[in-house]
Structures are given as structure tokens and as C-alpha cells.
C-alpha positions in Angstrom: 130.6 28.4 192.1 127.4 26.3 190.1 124.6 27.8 191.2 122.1 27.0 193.1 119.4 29.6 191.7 117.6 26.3 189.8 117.3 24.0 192.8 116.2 26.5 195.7 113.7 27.9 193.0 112.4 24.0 192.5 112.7 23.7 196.0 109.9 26.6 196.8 107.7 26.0 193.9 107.6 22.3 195.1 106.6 23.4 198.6 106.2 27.4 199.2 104.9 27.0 202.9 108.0 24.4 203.8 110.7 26.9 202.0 109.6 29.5 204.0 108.9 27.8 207.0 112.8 26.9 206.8 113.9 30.6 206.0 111.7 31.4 208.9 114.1 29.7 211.8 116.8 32.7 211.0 114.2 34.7 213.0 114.0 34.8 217.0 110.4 34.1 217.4 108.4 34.8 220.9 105.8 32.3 219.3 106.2 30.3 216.0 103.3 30.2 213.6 100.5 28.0 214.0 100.0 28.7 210.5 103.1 29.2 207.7 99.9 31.0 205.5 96.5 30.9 205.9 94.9 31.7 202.2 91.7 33.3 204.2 92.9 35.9 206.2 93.0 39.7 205.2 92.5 40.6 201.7 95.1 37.6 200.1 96.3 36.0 203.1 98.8 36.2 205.9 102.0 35.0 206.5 103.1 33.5 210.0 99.7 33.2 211.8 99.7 32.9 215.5 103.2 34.2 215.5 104.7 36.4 218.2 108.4 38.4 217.5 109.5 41.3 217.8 111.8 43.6 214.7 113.7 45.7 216.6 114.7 42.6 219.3 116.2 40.5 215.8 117.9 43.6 214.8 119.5 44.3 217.6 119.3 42.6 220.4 119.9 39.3 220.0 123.0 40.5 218.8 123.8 42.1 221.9 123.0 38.9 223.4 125.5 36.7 221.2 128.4 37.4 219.6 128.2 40.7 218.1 128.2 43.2 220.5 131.1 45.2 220.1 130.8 44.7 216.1 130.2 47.7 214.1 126.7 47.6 213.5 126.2 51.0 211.9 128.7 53.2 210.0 127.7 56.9 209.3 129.8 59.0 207.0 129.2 62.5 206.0 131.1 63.7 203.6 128.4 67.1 203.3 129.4 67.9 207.1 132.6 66.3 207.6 131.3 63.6 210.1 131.7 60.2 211.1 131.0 57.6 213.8 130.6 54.1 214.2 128.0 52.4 216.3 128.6 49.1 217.9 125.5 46.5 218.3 126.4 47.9 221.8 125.9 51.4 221.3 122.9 51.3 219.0 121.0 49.5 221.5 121.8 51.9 224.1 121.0 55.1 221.2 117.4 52.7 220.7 116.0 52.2 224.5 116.8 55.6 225.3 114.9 56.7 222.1 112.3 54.2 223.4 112.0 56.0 226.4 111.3 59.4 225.2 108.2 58.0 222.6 106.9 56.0 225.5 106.8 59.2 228.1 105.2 60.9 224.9 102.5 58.6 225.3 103.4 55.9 222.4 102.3 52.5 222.5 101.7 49.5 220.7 100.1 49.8 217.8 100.3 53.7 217.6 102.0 55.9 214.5 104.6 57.8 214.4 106.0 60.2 211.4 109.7 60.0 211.5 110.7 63.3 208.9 114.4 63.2 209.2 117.5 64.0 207.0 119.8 60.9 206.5 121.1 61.0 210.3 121.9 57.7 212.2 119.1 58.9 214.5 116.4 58.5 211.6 117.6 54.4 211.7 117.5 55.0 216.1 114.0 56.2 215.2 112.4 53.3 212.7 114.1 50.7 215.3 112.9 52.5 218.6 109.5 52.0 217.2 109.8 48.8 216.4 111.2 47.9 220.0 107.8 49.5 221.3 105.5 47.9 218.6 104.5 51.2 217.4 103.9 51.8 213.3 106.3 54.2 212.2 106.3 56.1 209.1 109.3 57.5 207.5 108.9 60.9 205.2 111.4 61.6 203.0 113.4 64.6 204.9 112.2 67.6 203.1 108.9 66.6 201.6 106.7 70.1 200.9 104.3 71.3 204.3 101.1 70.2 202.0 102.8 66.6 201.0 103.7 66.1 204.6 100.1 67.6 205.8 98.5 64.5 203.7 100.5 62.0 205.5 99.8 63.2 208.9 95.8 63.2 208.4 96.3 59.6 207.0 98.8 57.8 209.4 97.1 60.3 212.4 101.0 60.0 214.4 100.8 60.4 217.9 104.2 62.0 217.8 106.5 63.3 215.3 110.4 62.5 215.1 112.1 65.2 212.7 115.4 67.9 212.3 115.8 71.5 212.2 117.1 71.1 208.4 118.7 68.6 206.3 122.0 69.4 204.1 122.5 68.7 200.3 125.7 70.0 198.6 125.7 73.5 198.5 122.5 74.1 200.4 120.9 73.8 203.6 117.3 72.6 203.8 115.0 74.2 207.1 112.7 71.5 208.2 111.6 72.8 211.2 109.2 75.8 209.3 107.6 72.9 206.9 107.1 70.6 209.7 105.3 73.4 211.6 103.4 74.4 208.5 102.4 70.9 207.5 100.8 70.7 211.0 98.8 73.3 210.5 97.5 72.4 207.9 96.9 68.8 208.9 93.7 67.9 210.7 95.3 65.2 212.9 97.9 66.9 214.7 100.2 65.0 217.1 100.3 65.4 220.8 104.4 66.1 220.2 107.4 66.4 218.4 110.9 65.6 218.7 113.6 67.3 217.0 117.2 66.9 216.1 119.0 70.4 216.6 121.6 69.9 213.9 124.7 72.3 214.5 124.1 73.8 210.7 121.1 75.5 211.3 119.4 74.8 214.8 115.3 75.8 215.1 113.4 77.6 217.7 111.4 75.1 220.0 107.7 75.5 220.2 106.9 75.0 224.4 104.9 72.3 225.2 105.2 70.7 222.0 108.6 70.4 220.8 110.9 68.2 222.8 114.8 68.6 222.4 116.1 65.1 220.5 119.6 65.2 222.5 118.8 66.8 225.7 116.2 63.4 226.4 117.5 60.9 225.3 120.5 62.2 227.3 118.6 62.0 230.2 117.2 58.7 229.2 120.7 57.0 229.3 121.8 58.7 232.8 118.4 57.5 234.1 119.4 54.1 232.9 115.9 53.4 231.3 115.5 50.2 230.4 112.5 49.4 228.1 111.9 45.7 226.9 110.7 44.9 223.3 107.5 44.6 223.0 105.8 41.4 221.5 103.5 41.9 217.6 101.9 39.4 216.0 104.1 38.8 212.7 101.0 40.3 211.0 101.3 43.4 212.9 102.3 46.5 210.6 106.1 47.4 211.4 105.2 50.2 208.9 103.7 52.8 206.6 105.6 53.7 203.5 103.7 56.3 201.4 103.9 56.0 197.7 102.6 58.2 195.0 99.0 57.5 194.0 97.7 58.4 190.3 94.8 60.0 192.4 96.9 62.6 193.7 96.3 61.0 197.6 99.4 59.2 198.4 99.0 55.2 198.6 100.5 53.7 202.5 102.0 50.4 201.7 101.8 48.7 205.1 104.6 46.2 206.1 104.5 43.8 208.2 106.8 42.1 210.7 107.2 38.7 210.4 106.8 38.1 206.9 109.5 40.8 206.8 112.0 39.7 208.7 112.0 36.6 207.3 112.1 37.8 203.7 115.0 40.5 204.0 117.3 38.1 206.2 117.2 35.6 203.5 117.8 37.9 200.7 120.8 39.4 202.4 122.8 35.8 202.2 121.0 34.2 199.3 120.5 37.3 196.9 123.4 39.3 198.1 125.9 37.1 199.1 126.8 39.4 201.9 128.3 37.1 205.3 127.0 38.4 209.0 129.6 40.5 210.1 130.6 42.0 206.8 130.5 45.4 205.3 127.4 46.0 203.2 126.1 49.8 201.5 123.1 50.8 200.0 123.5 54.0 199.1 120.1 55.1 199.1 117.8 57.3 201.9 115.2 56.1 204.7 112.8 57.9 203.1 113.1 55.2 200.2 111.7 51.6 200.4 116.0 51.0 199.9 116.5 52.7 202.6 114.0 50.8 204.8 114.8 47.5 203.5 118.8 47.5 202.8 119.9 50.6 205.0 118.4 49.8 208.6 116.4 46.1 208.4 118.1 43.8 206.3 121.6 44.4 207.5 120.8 45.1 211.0 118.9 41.2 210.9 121.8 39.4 209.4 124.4 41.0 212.0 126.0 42.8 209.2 127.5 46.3 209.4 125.6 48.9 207.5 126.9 52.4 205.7 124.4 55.2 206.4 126.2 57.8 204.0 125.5 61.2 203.9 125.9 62.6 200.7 125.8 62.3 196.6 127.9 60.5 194.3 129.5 63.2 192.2 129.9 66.8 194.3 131.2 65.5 197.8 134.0 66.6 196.6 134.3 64.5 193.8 132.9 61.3 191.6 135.4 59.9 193.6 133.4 59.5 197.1 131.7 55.7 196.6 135.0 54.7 196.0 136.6 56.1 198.9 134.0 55.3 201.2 134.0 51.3 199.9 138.0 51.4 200.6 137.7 53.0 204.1 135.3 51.4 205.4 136.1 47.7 203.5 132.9 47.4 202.0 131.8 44.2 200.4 128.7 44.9 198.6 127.5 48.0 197.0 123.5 49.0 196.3 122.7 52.0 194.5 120.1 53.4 191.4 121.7 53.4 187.9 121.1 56.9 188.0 124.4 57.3 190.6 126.4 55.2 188.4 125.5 57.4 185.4 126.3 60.8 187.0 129.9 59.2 188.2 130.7 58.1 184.1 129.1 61.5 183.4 131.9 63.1 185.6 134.5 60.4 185.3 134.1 58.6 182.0 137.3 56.8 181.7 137.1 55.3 185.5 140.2 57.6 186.4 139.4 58.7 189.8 138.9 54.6 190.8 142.7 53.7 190.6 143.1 55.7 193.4 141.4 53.8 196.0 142.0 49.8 197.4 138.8 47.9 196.6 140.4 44.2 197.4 137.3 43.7 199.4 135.0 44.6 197.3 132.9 41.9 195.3 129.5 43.1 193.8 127.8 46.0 192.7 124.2 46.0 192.8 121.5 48.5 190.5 117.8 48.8 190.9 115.4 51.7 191.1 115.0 52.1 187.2 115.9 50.7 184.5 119.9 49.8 184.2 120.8 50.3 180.6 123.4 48.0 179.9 126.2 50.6 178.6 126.0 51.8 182.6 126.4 47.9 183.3 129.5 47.6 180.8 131.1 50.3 182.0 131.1 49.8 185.9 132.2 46.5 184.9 135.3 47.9 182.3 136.4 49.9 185.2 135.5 48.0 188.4 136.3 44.4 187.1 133.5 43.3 189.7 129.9 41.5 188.9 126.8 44.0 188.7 124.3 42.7 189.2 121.2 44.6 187.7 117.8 43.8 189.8 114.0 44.7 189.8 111.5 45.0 192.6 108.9 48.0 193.8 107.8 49.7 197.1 105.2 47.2 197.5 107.5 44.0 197.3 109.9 45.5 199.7 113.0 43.1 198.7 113.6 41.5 194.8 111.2 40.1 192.3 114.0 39.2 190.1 117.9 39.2 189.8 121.0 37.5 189.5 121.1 35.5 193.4 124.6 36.4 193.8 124.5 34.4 196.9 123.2 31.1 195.4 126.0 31.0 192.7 125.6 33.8 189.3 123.8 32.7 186.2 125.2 34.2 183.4 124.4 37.9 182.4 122.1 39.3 179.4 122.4 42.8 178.7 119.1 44.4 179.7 117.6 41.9 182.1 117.5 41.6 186.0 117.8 38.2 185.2 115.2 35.4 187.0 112.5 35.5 189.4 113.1 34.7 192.9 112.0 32.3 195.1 108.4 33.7 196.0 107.4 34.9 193.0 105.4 32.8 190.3 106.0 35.4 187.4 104.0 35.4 184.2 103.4 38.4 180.7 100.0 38.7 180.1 97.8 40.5 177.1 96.3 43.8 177.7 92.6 41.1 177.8 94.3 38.8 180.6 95.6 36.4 178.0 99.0 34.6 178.5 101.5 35.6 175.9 104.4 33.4 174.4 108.2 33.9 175.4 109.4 36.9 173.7 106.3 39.1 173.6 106.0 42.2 175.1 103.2 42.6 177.6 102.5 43.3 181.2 104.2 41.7 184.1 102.1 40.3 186.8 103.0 38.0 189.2 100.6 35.1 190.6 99.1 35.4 193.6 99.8 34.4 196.8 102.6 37.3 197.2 105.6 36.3 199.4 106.0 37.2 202.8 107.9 40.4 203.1 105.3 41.9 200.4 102.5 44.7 201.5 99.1 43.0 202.8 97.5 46.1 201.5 97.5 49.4 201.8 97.0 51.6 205.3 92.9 51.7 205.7 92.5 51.0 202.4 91.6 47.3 201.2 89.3 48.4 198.7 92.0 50.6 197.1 94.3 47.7 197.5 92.4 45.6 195.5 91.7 48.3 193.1 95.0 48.9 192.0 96.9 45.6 192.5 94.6 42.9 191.8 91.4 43.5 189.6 92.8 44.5 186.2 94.0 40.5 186.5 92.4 39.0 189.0 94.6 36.1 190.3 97.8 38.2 189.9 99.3 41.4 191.4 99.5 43.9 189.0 103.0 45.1 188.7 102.3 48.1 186.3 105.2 47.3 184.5 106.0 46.2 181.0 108.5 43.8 179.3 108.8 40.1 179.0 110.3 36.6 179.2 112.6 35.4 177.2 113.1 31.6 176.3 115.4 30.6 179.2 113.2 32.3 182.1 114.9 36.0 182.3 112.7 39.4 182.5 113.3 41.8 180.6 111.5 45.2 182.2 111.2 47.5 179.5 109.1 49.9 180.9 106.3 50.9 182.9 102.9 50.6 181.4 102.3 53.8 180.8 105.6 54.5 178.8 104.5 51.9 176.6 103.7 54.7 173.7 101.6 53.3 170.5 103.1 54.7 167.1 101.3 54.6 164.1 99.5 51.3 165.7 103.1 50.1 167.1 103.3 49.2 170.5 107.0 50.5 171.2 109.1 50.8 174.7 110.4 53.8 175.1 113.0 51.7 177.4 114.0 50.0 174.5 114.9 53.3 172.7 116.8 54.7 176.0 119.4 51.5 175.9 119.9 52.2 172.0 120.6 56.0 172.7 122.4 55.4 176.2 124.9 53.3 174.0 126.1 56.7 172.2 129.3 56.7 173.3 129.3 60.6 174.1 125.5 60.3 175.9 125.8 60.3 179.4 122.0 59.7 180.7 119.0 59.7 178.7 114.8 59.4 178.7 112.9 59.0 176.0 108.9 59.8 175.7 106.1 59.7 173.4 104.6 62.8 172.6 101.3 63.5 171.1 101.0 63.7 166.9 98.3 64.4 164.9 99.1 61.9 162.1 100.8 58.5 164.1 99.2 59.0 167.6 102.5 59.1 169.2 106.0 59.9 168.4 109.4 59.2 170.6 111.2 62.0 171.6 114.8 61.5 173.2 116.5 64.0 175.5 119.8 63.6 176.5 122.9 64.9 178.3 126.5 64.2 177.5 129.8 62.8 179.0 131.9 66.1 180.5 134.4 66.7 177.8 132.6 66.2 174.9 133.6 69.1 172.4 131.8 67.7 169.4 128.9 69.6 167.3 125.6 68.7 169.1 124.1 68.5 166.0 126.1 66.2 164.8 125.3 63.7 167.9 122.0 64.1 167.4 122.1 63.0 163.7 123.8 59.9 164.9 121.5 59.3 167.6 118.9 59.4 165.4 120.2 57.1 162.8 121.2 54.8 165.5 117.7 54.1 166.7 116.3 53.7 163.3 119.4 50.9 162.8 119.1 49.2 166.1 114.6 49.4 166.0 114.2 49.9 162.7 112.1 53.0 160.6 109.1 51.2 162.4 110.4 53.5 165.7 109.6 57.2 163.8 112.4 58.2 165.9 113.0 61.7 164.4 113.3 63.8 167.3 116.5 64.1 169.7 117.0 66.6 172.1 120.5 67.7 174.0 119.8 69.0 177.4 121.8 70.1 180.8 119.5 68.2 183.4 116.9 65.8 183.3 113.9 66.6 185.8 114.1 63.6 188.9 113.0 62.8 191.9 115.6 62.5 195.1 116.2 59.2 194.3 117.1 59.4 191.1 114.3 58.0 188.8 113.4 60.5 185.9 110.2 62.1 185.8 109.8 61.0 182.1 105.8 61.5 182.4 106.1 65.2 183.9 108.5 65.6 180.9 105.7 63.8 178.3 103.0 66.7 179.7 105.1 69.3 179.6 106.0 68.3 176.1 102.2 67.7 175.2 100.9 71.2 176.4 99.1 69.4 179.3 98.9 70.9 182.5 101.0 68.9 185.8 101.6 69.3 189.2 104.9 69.6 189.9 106.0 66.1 191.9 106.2 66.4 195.7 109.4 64.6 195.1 111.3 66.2 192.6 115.2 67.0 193.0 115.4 70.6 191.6 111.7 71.8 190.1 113.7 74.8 188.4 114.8 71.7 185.6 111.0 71.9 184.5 111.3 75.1 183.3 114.6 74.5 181.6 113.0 71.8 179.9 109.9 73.9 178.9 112.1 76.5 177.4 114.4 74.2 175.2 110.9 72.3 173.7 109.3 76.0 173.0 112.9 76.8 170.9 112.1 73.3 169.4 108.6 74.5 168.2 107.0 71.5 170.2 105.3 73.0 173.2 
């Protein structure tokens, strides 16, 4: 089909408060806005003033109320443990009010917080939607977060309850949350009143009387009771949630969401961007803990009346780099969201596509990247071997849905290597000058996009306006910082190279080290890559690639690092001083996948680091030490 990117982009610029005003009749309102945005309120403005709704009641319960009922809303599949179970509209709504039930005998009500530390259970989604239904704030932890990590987020969401599991299950290992949970309450100076926790069969927990409540055994008794509890009515600019992001200070940042603006963002993305019809199959194979998971697992799907995968497990190891295909035949999904880094680890394990002939993916269309940079050798090989559109796309924690991309519901533009393509409706993007300046088509600078935000896009941060403005809006004032590098070519498209601070300066070059990763991702025996500048007496900084190769490869390693390096000095030039390329087993990352390139860049510099809350596996720091000390570098 001709798309339509051009005319709905034309369409919003000409009118922002009318676009969204139109995109806003998706939504089941209690009130409509008196206001579409009033430029004066809160620390930028508010979207949907005077507006009454209510999240959890457009998720699910107006689909109870229509047509969808008995539709799958929710698919969980568990290839770790083995299980399965679908959940109509039906069903989840009953799973919901009973859930409800229990918070509200535990003393939650509007406006209150609640910590939701779970593994990636269908009752972690129950959770974020029964708080929703009672206009309480929740705020998801990634399942497994260290006692002091968690600790830090209780003092600063102070939760009136806590919703968490005896343990969550990776591949080979079983996680105990039940002793971190305890620990991180005592340590935390706001502890809740109670807790309510999931006895998973694996490895059930002892129950602390008086305090810990038994997840089954009440909301069992909730559903015999027949407890009915009615959504509660939130202003639009009520926060739905608290999503804790790292903070350079060390304190964790809480991007607040909040429900109006929200809704009314996601639903539109899931047709428009996505191209996904109600009632279809949609995955993002991410976590709740992850602004993914919030956005594309539970919210987005749930508003558009689509089904949603909730999937249990990782993309090589359960069994096999076989398992996103299987799950996409089984269940007929449609659409496919994951980080590039899943997509990597498959062609790591699987790097001629065999194990994807034997699954039926007729009804599969699209795949979707975002999360880090997609280097376009990942891109041409998912294509090779899926013959399906991917569709690389950029956006943050703080946007909550897509800056920029290929709208595969509004008709593809054509692909360029490297770039999530065009901005969306909502955001004026612009590449400024270190000084504020704006720079011509082609330059590399920073990426900033000009205020007003979109609805859908954090307010500010949990008690924390100053710190909000701070870190998003003084370095330009009139934009939102994006902390991330790149720029615009002469037809519109982004190119994100990097974030700012893997911008490295060589010799009085300013280099992406992003740039260098596609170069040496292209290798055809390099399975994943990072590269970082290190510290050096004589240019300032110098790149320094690591990589791992494909499974298979029986070549000399020294020979594939001679050609790595001569490939960078072809494809950058001699101006790159790329001298320095490393083979290693594992690259250090968090759970979701995004390389921890500046923990790497420390360790490499002899500078001390903390190691990341959210790292995988912290052991792959010290593998990484030792093969740097062997190199004479650290």
C-alpha cells in the first residue's frame, strides 16, 4: 500500500491538539477533556485536562462489555516450566476484580503505590491492571532486582503493599525472591503494611504471619465470594505508574506515566505503527519489568482488543534457537517485538536460519527491533531467512511508545540500513550542536526533540520536578534532551548512532563508536559486538572492539581480528585509529539485553564501577577483566 506516513505527519504538525483529540475517541472516557493540552499546567503541560477514564476499564472491560469476551486476551507460554494457559477477556477480568479485592482489604486506594516484584507470570499483568482498576500507582520491579536496588525503590514509591513470588526461573537456575524481598524491607525505611506472594510450585517460601498474604489462597476466596469491585474514575493526568530507570547519580530516576495521555498514545500506535488488527495475535517478547513490557505486553494490546503473548523464557536455550519460531506458529502470531540483542543470539546459534523451515509462519507479517541499536547485518539476515519486513525502531523509558520508525500501519517507507526511519506523529525532532546550535542534514550531533512532548510521554519524574528539569530540559531549553547521538539525513530519517556518552573524541575526532559496531557486526563470522573508547595518553581516546563469533567458526582468531581491523580502517578510514580488536565468550548485559559498553570502558580504563543492579550474569565482568589484563590494557 502508498503510505500514509507523509499525510498523518502533515496532518498533526498542522493541528497537534485536533490529531490527538481525534486519536483520543478510541478511548472510553468517564469525562472528555475540557482541555486537549493546557501549555501551563505541571512542569510542560498536561494532556487531557478535566478528563475522567479509567486504564484498566479500556483494557478490559469494555471488552467484556462488547464483543470480545470470550476472545483470547492473554497467552502465557512457558517453555522454562512447561506451562501454558489462555485467558479470555472473560477470565482476565474475573483474575483482575478478585486481585482488586485482595489490595482493597489490604487497605489500597486511589492514589496509593504499590511495588509489583514478580517473575514474568500472567499474574504480574493481573497485578499492573488490578491497580489500575482501583486507581492505585503501581510500580513494577524487575523480578530479581538486588535487596539494596529494591530497598531504594520502596523508600521512594513508599508502597502500601507489595505484590511479589517466591522465586523466578531462568534456564538452568532458580531465582529465590522471597529472601531479597524480605531483605530489601529491611533495609527500606518505608515498609508496606503487607505483601502478597505467588507460591510458585518450583520453590515455594515460608510466609511471614501478619504480613505475608498467600496470592492463590485470596484471590480464591475473592472469586467464591463473588467480589465485585467497580473501576475507579482518575483524572487522565493521574499517574497509572512509576517506572524506575537508572540515574547517573546512583538514585534511580521514577518516570511517572500517566493515564489518559497513555491510553491514547499506545492504542494508536498499535494500528498505526504496528499494523496489528483488534483481535489479532501480537508478541513482544520482552519483561514487565521493562518499559516494553509495560507498554506492548499488558497496555497496548489489552486497549486495542488484541491478544497478547506473555512468554516465559529466552530465545536460544528453551530448548533451542528454535522457540520464537515455534511459539509465532502455535499461537498464529502476527507481529513480533523483540531487542536486536535476541535476534543476534538466534544467528549466533543458528546462522544459516535452519531451525525456521521447521515451523508454519503464514500468519506472520512483521518483525519489530528496538532497545539498542539494530545493526543492519542482524536486519539483513532476519530478513534473508524470514522473508518478512523488520522494521528497526527507536524510543526510551521516558517516551513510553516510538519516537521514530517505519509506521507499518500507515503504509512502509522504504528501508535505509541503520536508521529507524522517521519521526512520528508527536514528535517535532531536531540535531543540535554541543552550544544549542541547529546543525545541517548529515551532521552528527545530539538528538532532542521540541517541546511540547506527546501525550503518552512522562510529565516528570516521581517527586522530582526539579530533577526532571535537570536532566531533560535545561542543557537545551525548549527541547527534551534525549541523551542520544546521531542525525538526519536529507530525506527526514534518524540515524541513532549512539548515546552521548559513547560519542568518544580521537585525536580531536568526534567518532561513534555505533558507527564502528555496524562495520565490525558486518564480519561475516562476528556474531555480536561493542565497541568503546578507552583512555590514551597520546589521542585522548582510542576504539576498542570486542566481539563474539557465529557457533562453528573454526578459523584462526587472529586472523579475524586482522580483518576486523582492516575493515574498519576501509569502511571509516585511518581517521578511526581502530587498532585494537578483541574476541571474547560473553559480553556483560543487562536482562534485557542492552550491553553494558560503559561498565566495560571502566573496566578497560582502570576506573573503579559498581557493578549494574541490572546486569545478566556479573561473573562476565571478570571474564572481561582477565582477557584485557592478558591484553596489557587494564
Amino acid at each position: 500500500m502508498t503510505s500514509q506516513y507523509s499525510e498523518i505527519y502533515q496532518s498533526w504538525q498542522d493541528d497537534p491538539e485536533e490529531f490527538w483529540a481525534i486519536a483520543a475517541k478510541e478511548i472510553d472516557w468517564y469525562e472528555p477533556a475540557k482541555k486537549i493540552f493546557n501549555p501551563s499546567a505541571n512542569v510542560y503541560g498536561e494532556w487531557f485536562e478535566g478528563a475522567l477514564c479509567n486504564t484498566c476499564y479500556n483494557c478490559v472491560d469494555r471488552h467484556v462489555d462488547g464483543v470480545r469476551a470470550d476472545q483470547p486476551a492473554l497467552i502465557y507460554d512457558s517453555p522454562i516450566t512447561g506451562a501454558k494457559k489462555t485467558y479470555t477477556y472473560r477470565q482476565l477480568k474475573d483474575e483482575v476484580v478478585a486481585l482488586a479485592a485482595v489490595l482493597k482489604d489490604r487497605g489500597v486506594e486511589k492514589g496509593d503505590r504499590v511495588i509489583i516484584y514478580m517473575p514474568m507470570a500472567p499474574e504480574a499483568s493481573f497485578a499492573m491492571l488490578a491497580c489500575a482498576r482501583l486507581g492505585a500507582v503501581h510500580s513494577v520491579v524487575f523480578g530479581g532486582f538486588a535487596a539494596a536496588e529494591l530497598a531504594t525503590r520502596i523508600d521512594d514509591a513508599e508502597p502500601k503493599v507489595i505484590i511479589s513470588a517466591s522465586c523466578g526461573i531462568e534456564p538452568g537456575r532458580i531465582i529465590a525472591y522471597k529472601p531479597l524481598l524480605d531483605e530489601a524491607i529491611e533495609l527500606s525505611s518505608r515498609k508496606p503494611t503487607s505483601t502478597i506472594i505467588l507460591q510458585r510450585e518450583q520453590l515455594p517460601c515460608d510466609m511471614i504471619d501478619g504480613r505475608d498474604f498467600d496470592y492463590a489462597a485470596e484471590t480464591r476466596k475473592a472469586i467464591v465470594e463473588g467480589r465485585e469491585i467497580a473501576c475507579t474514575p482518575v483524572a487522565a493526568t493521574d499517574p497509572l505508574y512509576i517506572l524506575y530507570t537508572s540515574g547517573t547519580t546512583g538514585q534511580p530516576k521514577g518516570v511517572i506515566r500517566d493515564n489518559g495521555g497513555h491510553m491514547v498514545a499506545l492504542k494508536w500506535t498499535m494500528s498505526a505503527f504496528y499494523g496489528v488488527a483488534p483481535g489479532e495475535v501480537w508478541w513482544a517478547a520482552s519483561d514487565v519489568g521493562w518499559v516494553v513490557g509495560h507498554s506492548y505486553i499488558t497496555y497496548g494490546p489489552l486497549l486495542h482488543g488484541a491478544t497478547s503473548i506473555l512468554f516465559e523464557g529466552k530465545p536460544v536455550g528453551t530448548p533451542d534457537a528454535g522457540t520464537f519460531w515455534r511459539i509465532i506458529s502455535e499461537h498464529k502470531v502476527v507481529a513480533l517485538f523483540t531487542a536486536p540483542t535476541a535476534f543476534r543470539a538466534i544467528k549466533k546459534e543458528d546462522p544459516e536460519g535452519k531451525l525456521i523451515k521447521d515451523y508454519d509462519l503464514s500468519n506472520f507479517r512483521t518483525l519489530f527491533l528496538a532497545g539498542e541499536r539494530a545493526d543492519p547485518d542482524t536486519i539483513q539476515w532476519a530478513e534473508r531467512h524470514l522473508k518478512k519486513p523488520v522494521i528497526d525502531h527507536w524510543w526510551q523509558t521516558e517516551t513510553g511508545w516510538p519516537i521514530a520508525g517505519n509506521p507499518a500501519g500507515l503504509g512502509f517507507l522504504p528501508v535505509k540500513y541503520g536508521s529507524p526511519c522517521v519521526p512520528m506523529p508527536g514528535y517535532h525532532m531536531e540535531v543540535l550542536s554541543d552550544d544549542g546550535a541547529p546543525l545541517e542534514r548529515n551532521e552528527l550531533g545530539n538528538i532532542v526533540i521540541k517541546m511540547p512532548l506527546p501525550p503518552g510521554c512522562l510529565p516528570s519524574l516521581w517527586h522530582a520536578d526539579d530533577r526532571f528539569r535537570e536532566a531533560y530540559l535545561t542543557e537545551f531549553p525548549g527541547y527534551y534532551q534525549t541523551a542520544d547521538a546521531g542525525y538526519m539525513d536529507e530525506d527526514g530519517y534518524l540515524f541513532i548512532m549512539a548515546r552521548t556518552d559513547d560519542i568518544i573524541n580521537v585525536a580531536g575526532h568526534r567518532l561513534s563508536t555505533g558507527g564502528m559496531e555496524e562495520v565490525v557486526a558486518a564480519h561475516p563470522d562476528i556474531a555480536e559486538c561493542a565497541v568503546v573508547g578507552i583512555a590514551d595518553k597520546l589521542k585522548g581516546q582510542l576504539p576498542a572492539g570486542f566481539f563474539i563469533l557465529n557457533s562453528g567458526v573454526t578459523r584462526d582468531v587472529a586472523e579475524i581480528e586482522k580483518e576486523v581491523i582492516a575493515l574498519v580502517r576501509q569502511k571509516i578510514g585511518p581517521v578511526a585509529a581502530f587498532k585494537i580488536a578483541i574476541p571474547v565468550a560473553r559480553l556483560p548485559k543487562t536482562r534485557s539485553g542492552k550491553i553494558l559498553r560503559g561498565t566495560i570502558q571502566k573496566i578497560a580504563d582502570g576506573e573503579a564501577y559498581k557493578v549494574p543492579a541490572t546486569i545478566d550474569d556479573p561473573a562476565i565482568l571478570d571474564e572481561i577483566t582477565e582477557v584485557l589484563k592478558a591484553r596489557g590494557i587494564c
